[in-house]
C-alpha positions as CSV (number, residue, x, y, z in Angstrom):
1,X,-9.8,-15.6,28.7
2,X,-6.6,-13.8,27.5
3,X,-7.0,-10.7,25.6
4,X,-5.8,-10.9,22.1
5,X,-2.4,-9.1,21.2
6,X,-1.5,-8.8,17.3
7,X,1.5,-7.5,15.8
8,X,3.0,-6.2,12.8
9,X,6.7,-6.6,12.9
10,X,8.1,-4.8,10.0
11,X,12.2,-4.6,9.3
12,X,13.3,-0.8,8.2
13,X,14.8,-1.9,5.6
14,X,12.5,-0.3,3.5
15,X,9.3,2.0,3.3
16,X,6.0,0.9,4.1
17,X,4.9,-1.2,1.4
18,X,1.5,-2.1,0.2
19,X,1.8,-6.2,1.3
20,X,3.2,-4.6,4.8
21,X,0.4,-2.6,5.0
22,X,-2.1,-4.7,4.0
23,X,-0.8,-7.7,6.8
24,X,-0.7,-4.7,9.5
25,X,-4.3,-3.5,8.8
26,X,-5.4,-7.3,8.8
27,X,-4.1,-7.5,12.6
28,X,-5.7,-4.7,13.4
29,X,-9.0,-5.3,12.3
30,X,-8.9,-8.5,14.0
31,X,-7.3,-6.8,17.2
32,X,-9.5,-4.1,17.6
33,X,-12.6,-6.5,16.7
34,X,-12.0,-8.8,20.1
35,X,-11.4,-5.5,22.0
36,X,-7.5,-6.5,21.6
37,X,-4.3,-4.5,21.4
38,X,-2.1,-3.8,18.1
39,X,1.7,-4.1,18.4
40,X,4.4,-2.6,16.2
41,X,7.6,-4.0,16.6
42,X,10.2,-2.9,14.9
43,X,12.6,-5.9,13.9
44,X,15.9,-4.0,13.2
45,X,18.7,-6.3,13.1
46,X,19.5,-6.6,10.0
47,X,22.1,-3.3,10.0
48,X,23.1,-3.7,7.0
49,X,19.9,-2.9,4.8
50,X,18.4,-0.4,7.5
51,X,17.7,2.5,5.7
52,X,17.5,6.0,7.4
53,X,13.7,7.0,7.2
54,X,12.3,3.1,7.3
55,X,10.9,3.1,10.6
56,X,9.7,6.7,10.6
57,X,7.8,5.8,7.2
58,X,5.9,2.6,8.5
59,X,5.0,4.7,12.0
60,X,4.0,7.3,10.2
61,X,2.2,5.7,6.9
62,X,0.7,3.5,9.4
63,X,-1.0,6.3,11.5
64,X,-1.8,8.3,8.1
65,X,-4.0,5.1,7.1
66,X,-5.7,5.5,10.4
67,X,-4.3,2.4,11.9
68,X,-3.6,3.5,15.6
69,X,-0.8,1.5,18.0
70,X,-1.3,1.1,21.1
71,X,2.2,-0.1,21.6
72,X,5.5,0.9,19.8
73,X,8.9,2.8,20.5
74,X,7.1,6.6,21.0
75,X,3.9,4.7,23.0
76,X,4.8,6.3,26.7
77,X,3.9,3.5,29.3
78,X,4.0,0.5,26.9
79,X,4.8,-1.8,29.1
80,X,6.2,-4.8,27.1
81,X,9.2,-3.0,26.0
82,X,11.5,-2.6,24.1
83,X,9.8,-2.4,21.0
84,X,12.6,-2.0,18.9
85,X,15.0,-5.5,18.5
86,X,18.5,-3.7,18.6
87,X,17.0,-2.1,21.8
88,X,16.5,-5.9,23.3
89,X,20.2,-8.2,23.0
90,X,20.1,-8.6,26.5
91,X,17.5,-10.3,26.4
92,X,18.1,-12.8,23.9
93,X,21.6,-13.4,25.2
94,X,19.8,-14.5,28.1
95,X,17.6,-17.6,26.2
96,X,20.6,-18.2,24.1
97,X,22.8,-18.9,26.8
98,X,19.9,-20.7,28.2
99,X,19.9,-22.7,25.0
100,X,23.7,-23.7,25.6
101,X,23.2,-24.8,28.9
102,X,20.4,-26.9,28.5
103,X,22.5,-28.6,25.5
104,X,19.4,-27.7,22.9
105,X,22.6,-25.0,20.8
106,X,26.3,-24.9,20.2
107,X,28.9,-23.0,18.9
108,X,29.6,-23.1,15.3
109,X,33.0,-22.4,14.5
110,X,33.0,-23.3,10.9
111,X,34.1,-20.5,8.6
112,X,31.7,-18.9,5.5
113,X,34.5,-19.9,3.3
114,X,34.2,-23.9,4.4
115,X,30.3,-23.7,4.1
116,X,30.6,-22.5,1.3
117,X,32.1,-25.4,-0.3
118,X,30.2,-27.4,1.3
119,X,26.8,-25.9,-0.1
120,X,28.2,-26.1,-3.2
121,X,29.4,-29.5,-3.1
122,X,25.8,-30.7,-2.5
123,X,24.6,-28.6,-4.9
124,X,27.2,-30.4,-7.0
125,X,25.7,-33.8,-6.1
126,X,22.0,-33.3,-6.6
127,X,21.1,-31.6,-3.4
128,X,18.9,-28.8,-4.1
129,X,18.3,-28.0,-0.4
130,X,22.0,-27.7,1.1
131,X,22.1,-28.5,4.7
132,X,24.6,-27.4,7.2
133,X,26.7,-30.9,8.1
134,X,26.4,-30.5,12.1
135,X,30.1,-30.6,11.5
136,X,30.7,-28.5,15.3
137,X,27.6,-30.1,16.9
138,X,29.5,-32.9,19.0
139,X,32.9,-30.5,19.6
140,X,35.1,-32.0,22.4
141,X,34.5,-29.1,25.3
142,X,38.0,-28.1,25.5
143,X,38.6,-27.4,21.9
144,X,35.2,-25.6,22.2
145,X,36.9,-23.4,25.6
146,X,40.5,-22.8,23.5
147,X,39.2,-21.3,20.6
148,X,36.9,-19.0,22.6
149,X,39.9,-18.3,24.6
150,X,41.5,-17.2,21.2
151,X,38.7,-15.2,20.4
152,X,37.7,-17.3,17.5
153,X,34.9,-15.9,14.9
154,X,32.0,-18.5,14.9
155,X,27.8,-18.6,15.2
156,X,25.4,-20.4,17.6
157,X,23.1,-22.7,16.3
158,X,20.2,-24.5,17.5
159,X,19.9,-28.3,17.7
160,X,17.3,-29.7,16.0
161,X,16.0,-33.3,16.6
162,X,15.1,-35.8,13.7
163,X,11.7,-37.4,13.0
164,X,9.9,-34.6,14.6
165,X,6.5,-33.3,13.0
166,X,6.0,-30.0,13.4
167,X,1.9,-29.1,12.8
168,X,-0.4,-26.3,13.3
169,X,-3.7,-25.3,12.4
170,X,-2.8,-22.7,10.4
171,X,-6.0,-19.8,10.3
172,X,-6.3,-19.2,6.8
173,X,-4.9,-22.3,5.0
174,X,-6.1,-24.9,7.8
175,X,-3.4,-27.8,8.7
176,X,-0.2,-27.8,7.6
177,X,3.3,-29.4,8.7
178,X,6.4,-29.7,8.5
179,X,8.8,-32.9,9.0
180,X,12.0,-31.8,11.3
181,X,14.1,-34.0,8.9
182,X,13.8,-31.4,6.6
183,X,14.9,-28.6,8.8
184,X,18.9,-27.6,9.2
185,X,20.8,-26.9,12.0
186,X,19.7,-23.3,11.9
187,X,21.4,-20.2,13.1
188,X,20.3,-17.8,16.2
189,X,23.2,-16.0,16.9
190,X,25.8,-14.4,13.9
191,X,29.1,-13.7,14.2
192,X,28.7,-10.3,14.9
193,X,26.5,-11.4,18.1
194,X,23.2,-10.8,16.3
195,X,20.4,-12.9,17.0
196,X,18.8,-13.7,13.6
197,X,15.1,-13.6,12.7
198,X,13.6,-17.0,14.2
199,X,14.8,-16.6,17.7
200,X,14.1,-12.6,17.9
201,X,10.9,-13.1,16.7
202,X,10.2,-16.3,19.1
203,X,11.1,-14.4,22.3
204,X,9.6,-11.2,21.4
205,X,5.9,-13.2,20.4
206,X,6.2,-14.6,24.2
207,X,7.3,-12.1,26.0
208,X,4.8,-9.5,24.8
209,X,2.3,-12.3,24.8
210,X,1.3,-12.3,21.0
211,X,-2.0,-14.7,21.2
212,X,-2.0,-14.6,17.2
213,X,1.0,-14.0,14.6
214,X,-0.3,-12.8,11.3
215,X,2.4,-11.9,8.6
216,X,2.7,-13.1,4.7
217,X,2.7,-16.5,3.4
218,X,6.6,-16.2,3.0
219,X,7.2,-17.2,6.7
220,X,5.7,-20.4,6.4
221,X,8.6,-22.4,6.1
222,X,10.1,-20.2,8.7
223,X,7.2,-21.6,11.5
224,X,8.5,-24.8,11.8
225,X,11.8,-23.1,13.2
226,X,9.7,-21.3,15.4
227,X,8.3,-24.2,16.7
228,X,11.3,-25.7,17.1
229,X,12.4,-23.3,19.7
230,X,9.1,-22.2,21.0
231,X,9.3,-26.6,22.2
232,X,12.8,-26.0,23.4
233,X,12.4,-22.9,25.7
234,X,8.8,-24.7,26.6
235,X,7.0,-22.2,25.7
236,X,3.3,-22.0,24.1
237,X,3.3,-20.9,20.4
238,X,0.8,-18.3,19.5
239,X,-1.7,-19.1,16.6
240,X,-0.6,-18.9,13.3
241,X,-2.3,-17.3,10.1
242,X,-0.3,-16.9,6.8
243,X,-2.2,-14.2,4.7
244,X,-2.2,-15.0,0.9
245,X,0.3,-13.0,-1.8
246,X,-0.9,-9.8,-3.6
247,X,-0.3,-10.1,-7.3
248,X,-0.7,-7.4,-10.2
249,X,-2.5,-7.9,-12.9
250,X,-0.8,-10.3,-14.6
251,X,-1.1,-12.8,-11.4
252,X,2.8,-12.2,-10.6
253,X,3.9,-11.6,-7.2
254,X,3.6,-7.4,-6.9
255,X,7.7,-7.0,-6.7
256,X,9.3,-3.5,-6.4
257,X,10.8,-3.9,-9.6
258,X,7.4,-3.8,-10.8
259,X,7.1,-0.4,-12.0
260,X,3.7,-0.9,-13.7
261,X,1.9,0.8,-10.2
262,X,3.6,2.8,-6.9
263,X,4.3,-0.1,-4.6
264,X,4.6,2.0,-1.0
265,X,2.1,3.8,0.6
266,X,3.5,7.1,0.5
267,X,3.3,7.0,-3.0
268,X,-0.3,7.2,-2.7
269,X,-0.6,9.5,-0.1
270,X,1.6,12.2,-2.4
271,X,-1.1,11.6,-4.9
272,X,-3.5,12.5,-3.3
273,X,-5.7,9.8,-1.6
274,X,-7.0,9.6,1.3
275,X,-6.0,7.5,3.9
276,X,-10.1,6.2,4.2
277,X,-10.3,4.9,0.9
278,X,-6.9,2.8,1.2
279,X,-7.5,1.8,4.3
280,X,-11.1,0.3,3.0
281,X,-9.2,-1.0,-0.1
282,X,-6.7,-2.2,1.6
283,X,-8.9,-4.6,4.1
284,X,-10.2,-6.0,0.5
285,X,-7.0,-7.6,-0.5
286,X,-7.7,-11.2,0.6
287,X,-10.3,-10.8,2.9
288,X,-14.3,-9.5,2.5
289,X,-17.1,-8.7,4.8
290,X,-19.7,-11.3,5.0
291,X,-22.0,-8.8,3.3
292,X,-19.9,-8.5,0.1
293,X,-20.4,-4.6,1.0
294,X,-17.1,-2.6,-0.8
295,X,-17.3,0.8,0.8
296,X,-17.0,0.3,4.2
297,X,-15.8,2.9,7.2
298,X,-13.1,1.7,9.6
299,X,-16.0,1.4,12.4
300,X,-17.6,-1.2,9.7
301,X,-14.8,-3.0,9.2
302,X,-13.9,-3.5,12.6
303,X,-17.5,-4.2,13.6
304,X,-17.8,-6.8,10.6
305,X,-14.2,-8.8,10.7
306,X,-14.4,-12.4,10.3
307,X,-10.8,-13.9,10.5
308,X,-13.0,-16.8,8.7
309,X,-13.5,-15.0,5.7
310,X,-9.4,-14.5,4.9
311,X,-9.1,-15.8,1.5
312,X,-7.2,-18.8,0.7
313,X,-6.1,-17.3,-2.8
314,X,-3.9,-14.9,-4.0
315,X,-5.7,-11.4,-4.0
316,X,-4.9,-9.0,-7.2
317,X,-4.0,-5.0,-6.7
318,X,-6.6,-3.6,-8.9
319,X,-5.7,-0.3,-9.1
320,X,-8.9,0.9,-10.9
321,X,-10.7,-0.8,-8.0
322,X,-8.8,1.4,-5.6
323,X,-9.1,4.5,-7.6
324,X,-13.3,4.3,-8.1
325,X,-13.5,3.3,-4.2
326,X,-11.1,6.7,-3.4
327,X,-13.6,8.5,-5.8
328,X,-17.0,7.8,-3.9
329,X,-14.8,8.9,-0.5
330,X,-13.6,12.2,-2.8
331,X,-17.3,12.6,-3.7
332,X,-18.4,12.7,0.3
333,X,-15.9,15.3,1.1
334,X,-16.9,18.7,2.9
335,X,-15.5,21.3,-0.1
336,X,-13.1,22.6,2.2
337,X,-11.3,19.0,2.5
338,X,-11.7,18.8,-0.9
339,X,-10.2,22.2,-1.6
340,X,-7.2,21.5,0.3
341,X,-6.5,17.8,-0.9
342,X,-6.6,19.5,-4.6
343,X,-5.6,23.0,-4.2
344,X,-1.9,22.0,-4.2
345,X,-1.4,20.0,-6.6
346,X,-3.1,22.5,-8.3
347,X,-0.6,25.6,-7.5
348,X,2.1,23.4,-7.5
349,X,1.4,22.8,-11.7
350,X,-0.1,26.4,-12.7
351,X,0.5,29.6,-11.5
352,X,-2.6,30.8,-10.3
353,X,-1.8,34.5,-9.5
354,X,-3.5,36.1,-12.1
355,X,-6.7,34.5,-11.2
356,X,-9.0,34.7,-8.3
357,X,-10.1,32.5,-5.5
358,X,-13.6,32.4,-6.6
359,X,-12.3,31.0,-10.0
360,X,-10.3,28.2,-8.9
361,X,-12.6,27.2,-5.9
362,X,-15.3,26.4,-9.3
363,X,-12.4,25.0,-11.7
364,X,-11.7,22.4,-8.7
365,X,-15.2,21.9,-7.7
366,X,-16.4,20.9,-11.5
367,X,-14.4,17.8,-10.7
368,X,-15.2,16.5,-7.2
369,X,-17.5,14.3,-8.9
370,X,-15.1,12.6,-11.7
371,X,-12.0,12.8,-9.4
372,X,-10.1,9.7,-8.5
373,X,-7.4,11.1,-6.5
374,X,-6.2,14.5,-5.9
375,X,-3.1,14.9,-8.1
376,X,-5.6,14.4,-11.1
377,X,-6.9,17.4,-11.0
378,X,-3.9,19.1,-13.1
379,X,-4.6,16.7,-16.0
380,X,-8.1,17.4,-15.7
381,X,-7.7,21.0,-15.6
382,X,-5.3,21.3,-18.6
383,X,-7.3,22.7,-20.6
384,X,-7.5,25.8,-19.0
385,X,-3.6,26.4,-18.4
386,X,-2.5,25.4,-21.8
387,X,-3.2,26.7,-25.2
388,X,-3.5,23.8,-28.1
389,X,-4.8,23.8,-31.2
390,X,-7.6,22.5,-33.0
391,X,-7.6,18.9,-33.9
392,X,-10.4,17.4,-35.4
393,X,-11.2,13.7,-36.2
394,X,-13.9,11.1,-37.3
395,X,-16.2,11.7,-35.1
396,X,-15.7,15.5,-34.2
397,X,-16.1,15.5,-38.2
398,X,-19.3,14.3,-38.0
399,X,-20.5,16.3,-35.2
400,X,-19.7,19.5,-38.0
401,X,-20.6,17.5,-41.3
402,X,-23.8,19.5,-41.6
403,X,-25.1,23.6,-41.7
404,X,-27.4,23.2,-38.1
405,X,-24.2,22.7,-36.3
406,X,-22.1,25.3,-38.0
407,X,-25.0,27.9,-37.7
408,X,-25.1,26.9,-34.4
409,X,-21.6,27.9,-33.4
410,X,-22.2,30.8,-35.4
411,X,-24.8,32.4,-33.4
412,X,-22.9,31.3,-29.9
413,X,-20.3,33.1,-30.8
414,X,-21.9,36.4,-31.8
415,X,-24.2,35.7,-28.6
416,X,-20.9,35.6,-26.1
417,X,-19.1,38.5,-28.0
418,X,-22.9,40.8,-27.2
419,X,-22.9,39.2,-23.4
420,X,-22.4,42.9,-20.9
421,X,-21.8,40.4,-18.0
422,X,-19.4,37.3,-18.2
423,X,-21.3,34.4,-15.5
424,X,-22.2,31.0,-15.8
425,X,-26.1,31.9,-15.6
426,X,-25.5,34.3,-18.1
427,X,-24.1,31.5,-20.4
428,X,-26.9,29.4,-19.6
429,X,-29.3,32.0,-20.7
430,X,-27.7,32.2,-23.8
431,X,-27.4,28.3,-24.5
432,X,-31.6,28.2,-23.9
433,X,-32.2,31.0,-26.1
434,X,-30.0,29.3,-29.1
435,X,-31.8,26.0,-28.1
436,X,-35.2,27.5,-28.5
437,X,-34.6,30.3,-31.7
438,X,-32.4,27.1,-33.8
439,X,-35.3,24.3,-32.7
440,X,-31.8,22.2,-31.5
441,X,-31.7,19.9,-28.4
442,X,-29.7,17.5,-26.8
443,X,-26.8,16.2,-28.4
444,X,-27.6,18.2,-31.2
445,X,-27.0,21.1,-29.2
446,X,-24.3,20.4,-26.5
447,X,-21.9,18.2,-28.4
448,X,-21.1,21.1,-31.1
449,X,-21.1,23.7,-28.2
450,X,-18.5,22.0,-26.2
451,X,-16.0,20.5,-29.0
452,X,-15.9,24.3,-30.3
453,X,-15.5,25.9,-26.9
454,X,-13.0,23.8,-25.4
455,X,-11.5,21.5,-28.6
456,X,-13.0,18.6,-26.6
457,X,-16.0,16.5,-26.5
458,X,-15.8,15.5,-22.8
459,X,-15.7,17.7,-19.7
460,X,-17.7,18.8,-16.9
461,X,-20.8,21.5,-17.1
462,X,-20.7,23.3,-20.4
463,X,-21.5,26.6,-19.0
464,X,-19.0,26.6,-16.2
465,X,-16.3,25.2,-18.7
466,X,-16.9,28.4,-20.9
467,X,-17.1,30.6,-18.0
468,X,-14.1,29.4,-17.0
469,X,-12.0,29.4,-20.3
470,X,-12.9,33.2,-20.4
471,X,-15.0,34.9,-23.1
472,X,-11.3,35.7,-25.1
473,X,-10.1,32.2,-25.2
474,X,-13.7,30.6,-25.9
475,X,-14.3,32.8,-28.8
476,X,-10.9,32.4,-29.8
477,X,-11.6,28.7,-30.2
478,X,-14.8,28.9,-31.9
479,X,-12.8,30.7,-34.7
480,X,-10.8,27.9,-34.9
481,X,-13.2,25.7,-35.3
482,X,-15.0,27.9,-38.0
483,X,-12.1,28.6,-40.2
484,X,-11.5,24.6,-40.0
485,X,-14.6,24.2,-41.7
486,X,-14.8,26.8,-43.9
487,X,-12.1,25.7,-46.3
């Protein structure tokens, strides 16, 4: 039996996207589940819209996530190379010219300008699906010899054959086909002696011996064409499985003009994620483990992959889904990870110099348990950067709409300005005693407390909060609070 080879086949035209990321984890899983290999190609031809650091950022995002190649352009001893498309035109001159030969493509001499007009002639006339007219497909040889002799601009297409049905069994959406009627005469070489897409990808899938092509459900209609010339050079196809879109929220296709959530993985990384929690989210979108289990290591997900359970429906990027699944993984972390994925973001908000190590190794650690990525921490910790005033409100009036409460802050303060040591347990101590000598308890005790040390009714532990707010600013605030309702 042939060992399964998956690849992801991204274009640099861009950074590594979440729907790129999500098709390249997907073969993975299902590569590394049959004990198979995982390909990146990188699919470069289109010049043009190459950008700079687009191949370095899907290599690298990739590996970040924890997705490791066995073959691409820096793999030593990869032996199905070249992995990179512009690196391989000598080989696809060689099937195209094959293609000629055998009579199955021709030269198109026929200008942009002409088909053009022609496009929008049909348009013109009803014909919502232009098709190329085959206009160069029967050219006399010698006219065909003179104007290469002159060096004439023109394409190569591929002949296609009428009444043909093109079928597969596709892995996630079962059968589907295609009629060849409704397929053009389709480019595979530009004029600038480029092959395009459909044939790179054809002779790149058989010589590296993909077994199964997963990519986005966009390339359906683009299978057909692949067919097309996987018949022609008499070659076998490799299985086909279209994964399903990714939609936001409001069931839209996620589009990078969508600015409503970070589209590219290396927007989450500089946030402060970690690579096991997107990984595990990512595997999510569109596909689940038979268990219905939703944190699950890479080892899991491997061991559990069922390319049976890829959904058939669109999957929605539920950011608050991935945010509580990057909290559990925050709230496994050894502190020393967890120090360094907060600690700076931290610095890099606040200048810490004029407080110790010991101080902000607590002000992080109060939040390991609430945190849902790293960058949070400097909202979280705002509080004790920045000075605001008091603001009260309904409820924080109701807390203080009565003599226990005000007593109560009373006595805390006079209790914190008499304290000879400044320490959490020392805070603690005090809170018992006031707890015991005022007969208050619960929410009678703490809510007051809190909204008058730190102008807030939500936070972490009370006594490390006040510790950390210093004695000076704490009873600072509990003056506030006092004079406030006192008038």
């Amino acid at each position: 039996m042939q060992k399964e080879r998956l690849r992801y086949a991204p274009s640099p035209t861009g950074f590594l996207h979440i729907g790129g990321a999500r098709t390249a984890l997907i073969n993975y899983l299902w590569a590394k589940h049959y004990q198979g290999t995982f390909i990146v190609r990188i699919e470069d031809t289109d010049i043009a819209r190459n950008i700079k650091d687009g191949e370095r950022s899907q290599l690298e995002n990739l590996r970040w996530l924890g997705i490791e190649i066995d073959e691409t352009v820096d793999v030593k001893d990869a032996k199905y190379g070249p992995y990179r498309q512009s690196d391989r035109i000598e080989i696809y001159n060689k099937y195209i010219n094959q293609l000629l030969e055998e009579g199955n493509a021709y030269r198109c001499f026929c200008s942009p300008e002409v088909l053009n007009q022609i496009k929008e002639a049909q348009i013109k006339a009803g014909i919502y699906a232009p098709k190329y007219q085959k206009t160069c497909r029967n050219l006399n040889k010698n006219i065909v010899e003179e104007k290469l002799a002159n060096n004439a601009e023109h394409v190569i297409r591929v002949k296609n054959n009428p009444d043909i049905t093109f079928a597969w069994n596709d892995l996630v959406r079962g059968e589907v086909s295609f009629n060849s009627n409704d397929i053009d005469d389709f480019v595979i070489l530009k004029s600038n002696k480029i092959p395009t897409y459909n044939l790179g990808v054809v002779i790149d899938d058989h010589l590296m011996d993909i077994t199964v092509a997963i990519r986005g459900e966009e390339h359906i209609s683009n299978t057909p064409k692949q067919l097309l010339l996987f018949s022609l050079l008499k070659w076998t196809a490799p299985k086909f499985a279209h994964l399903t879109i990714i939609t936001n929220h409001d069931g839209k296709k996620l589009s990078k003009r969508d600015l409503s959530l970070h589209q590219f993985i290396e927007d989450y990384r500089n946030e402060g994620y970690l690579p096991e929690a997107v990984f595990n989210f990512l595997a999510l979108l569109g596909w689940n483990p038979a268990d219905n289990s939703e944190i699950n290591t890479k080892a899991d997900l491997i061991k559990k992959f069922d390319e049976k359970r890829l959904s058939k429906s669109p999957s929605i990027f539920d950011i608050k889904k991935m945010q509580w699944i990057n909290s559990v993984y925050i709230k496994k972390l050894d502190f020393e990870v967890y120090k360094n994925l907060t600690l700076p973001f931290l610095k890099e908000a606040y200048d810490l110099s004029n407080y110790s190590s010991e101080w902000s190794d607590l002000l992080i650690s109060i939040y390991q348990k609430q945190l849902s990525y790293g960058k949070e921490i400097v909202d979280l910790t705002k509080i004790f950067f920045t000075e605001t005033d008091f603001k009260n409100d309904s409820e924080i009036d109701e807390v203080f709409n009565n003599d226990s409460a005000k007593l109560l802050i009373k006595e805390f303060k006079n209790g914190l300005n008499n304290l000879e040591v400044w320490s959490v347990d020392n805070i603690k101590l005090l809170i018992k005693q006031l707890q015991k000598e005022l007969s208050i308890k619960g929410k009678a005790l703490f809510m007051p407390l809190r909204i008058a040390a730190s102008f807030s009714m939500h936070g972490p532990e009370l006594a490390k909060t006040i510790y950390l707010l210093s004695k000076k600013n704490v009873v600072k605030n509990i003056t506030s609070v006092e004079q406030f309702y006192d008038k």
